[in-house]
C-alpha positions as a Markdown table, in Angstrom:
| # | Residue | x | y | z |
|---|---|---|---|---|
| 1 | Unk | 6.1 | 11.2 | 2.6 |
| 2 | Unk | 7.9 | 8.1 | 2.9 |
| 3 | Unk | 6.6 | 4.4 | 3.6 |
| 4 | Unk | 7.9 | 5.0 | 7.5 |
| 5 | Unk | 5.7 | 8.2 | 8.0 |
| 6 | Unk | 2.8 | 6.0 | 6.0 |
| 7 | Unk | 2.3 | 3.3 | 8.7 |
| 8 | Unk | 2.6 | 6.0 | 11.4 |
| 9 | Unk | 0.0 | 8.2 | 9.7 |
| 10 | Unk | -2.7 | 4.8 | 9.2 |
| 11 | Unk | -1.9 | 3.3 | 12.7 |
| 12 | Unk | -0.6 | 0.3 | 10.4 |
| 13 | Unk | 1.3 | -3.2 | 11.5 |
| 14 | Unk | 4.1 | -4.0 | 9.5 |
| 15 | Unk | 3.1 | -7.9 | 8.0 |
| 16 | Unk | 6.2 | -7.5 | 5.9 |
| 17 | Unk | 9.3 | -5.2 | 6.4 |
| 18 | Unk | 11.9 | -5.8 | 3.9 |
| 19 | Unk | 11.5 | -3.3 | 1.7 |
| 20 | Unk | 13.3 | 0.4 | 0.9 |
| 21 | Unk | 11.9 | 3.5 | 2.3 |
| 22 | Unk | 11.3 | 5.5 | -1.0 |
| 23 | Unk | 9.1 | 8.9 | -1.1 |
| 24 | Unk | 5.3 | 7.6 | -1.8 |
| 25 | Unk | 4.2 | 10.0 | -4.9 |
| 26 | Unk | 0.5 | 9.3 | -4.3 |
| 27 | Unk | -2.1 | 6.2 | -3.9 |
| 28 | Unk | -4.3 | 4.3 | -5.8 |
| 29 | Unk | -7.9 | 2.8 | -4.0 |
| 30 | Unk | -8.8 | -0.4 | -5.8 |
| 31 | Unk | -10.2 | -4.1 | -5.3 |
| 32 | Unk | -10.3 | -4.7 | -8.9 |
| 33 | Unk | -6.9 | -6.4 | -9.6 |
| 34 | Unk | -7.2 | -5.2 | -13.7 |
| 35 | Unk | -7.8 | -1.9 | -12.5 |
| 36 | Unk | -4.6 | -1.0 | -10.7 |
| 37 | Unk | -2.7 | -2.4 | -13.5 |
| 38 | Unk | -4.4 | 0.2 | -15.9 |
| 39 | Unk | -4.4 | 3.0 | -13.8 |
| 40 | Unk | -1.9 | 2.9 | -10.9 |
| 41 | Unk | 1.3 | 4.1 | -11.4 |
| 42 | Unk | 4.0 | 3.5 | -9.9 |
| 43 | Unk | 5.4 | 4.8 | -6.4 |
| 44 | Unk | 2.0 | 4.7 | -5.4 |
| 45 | Unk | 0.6 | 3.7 | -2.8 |
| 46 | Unk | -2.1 | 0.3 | -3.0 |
| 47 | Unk | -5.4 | 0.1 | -0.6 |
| 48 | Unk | -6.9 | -2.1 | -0.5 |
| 49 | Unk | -9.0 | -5.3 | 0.8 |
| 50 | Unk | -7.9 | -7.9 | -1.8 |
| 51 | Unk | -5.2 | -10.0 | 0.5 |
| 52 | Unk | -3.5 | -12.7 | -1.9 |
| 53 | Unk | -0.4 | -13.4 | -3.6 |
| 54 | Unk | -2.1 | -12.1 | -6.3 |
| 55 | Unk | -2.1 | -8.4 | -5.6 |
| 56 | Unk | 2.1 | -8.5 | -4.6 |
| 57 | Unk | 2.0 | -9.4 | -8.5 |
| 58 | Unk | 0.1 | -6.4 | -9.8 |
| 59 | Unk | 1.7 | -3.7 | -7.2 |
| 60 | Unk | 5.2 | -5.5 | -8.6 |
| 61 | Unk | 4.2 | -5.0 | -12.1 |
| 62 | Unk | 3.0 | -1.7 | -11.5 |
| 63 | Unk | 6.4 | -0.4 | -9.4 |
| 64 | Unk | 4.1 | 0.4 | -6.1 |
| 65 | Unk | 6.1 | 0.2 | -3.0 |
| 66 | Unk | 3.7 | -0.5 | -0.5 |
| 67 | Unk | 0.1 | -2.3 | 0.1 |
| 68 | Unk | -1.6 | -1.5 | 2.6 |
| 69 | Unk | -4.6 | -4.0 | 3.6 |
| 70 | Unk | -7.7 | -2.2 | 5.4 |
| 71 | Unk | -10.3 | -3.9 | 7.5 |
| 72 | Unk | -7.5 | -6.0 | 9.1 |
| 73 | Unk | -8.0 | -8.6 | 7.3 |
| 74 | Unk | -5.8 | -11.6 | 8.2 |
| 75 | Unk | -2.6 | -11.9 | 5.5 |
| 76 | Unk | -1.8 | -14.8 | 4.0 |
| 77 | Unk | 1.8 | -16.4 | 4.5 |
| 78 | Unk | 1.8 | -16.6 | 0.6 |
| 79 | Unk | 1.8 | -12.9 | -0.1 |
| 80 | Unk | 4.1 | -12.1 | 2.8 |
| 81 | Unk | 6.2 | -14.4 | 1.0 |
| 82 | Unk | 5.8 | -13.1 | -2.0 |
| 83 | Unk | 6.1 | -9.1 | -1.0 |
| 84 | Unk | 9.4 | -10.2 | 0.7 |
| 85 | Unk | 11.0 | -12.0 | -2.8 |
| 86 | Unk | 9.7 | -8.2 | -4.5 |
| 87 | Unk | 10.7 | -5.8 | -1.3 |
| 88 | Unk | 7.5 | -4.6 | -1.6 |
| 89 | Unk | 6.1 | -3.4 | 2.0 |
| 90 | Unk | 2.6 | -4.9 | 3.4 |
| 91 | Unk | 0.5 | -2.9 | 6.2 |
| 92 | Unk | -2.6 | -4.0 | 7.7 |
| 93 | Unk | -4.6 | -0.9 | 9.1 |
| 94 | Unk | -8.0 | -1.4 | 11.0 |
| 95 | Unk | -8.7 | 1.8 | 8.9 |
| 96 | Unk | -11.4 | 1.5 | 5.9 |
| 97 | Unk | -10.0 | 2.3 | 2.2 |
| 98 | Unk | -11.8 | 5.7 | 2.7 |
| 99 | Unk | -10.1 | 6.4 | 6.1 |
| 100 | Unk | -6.5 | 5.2 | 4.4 |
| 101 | Unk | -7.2 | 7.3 | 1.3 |
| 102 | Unk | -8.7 | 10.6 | 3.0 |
| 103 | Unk | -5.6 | 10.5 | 5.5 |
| 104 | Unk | -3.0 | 10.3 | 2.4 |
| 105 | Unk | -4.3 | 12.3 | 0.3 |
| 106 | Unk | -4.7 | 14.8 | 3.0 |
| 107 | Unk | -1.4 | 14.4 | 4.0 |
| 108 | Unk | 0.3 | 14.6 | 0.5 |
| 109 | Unk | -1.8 | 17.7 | -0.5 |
| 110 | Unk | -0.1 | 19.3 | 2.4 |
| 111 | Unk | 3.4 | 18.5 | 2.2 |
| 112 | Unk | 2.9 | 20.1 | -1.6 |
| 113 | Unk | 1.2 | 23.3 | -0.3 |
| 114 | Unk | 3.9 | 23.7 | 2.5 |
């Protein structure tokens, strides 16, 4: 799955489009900034809530492609900004982090069965 088929599968707005398609090897559910920087890894996918400059630095650190902020929650200009300088994508979903998750993971687990 690329980032393309992401925002199709989570009924997501692009808030930041200059980025490179790459394949998405999985996700990573967090709101705990330290935590994705232990545990994520990279070509994942981010969900999450946390909508600051702040998280562009830890997906950027990390190598994640893609944040993708649930609730719609607004998006600052700062980390649009700041996703754009990284060409990292940012998609706000009116989804929860469980609907985002469930629907990749789903999603993934099938493209590796088929």
């Amino acid at each position: 799955m690329r980032i393309r088929e992401l925002i199709q599968l989570v009924s997501a707005e692009v808030a930041q489009g200059v980025y490179e398609d790459v394949e998405i090897a999985g996700g990573y559910t967090s709101d705990l900034l330290s935590d994705v920087m232990g545990h994520a890894k990279a070509k994942e996918v981010l969900i999450t809530i946390q909508a600051h400059r702040n998280t562009v630095a830890v997906a950027g650190l990390v190598g994640m492609p893609a944040i993708v902020i649930c609730n719609a929650r607004p998006i600052p200009e700062e980390m649009i900004s700041a996703a754009r300088e990284e060409n990292i994508a940012i998609l706000r979903t009116e989804l929860s982090q469980y609907e985002v998750s469930g629907l990749l993971w789903s999603a993934l687990s099938a493209e590796k069965s088929a």
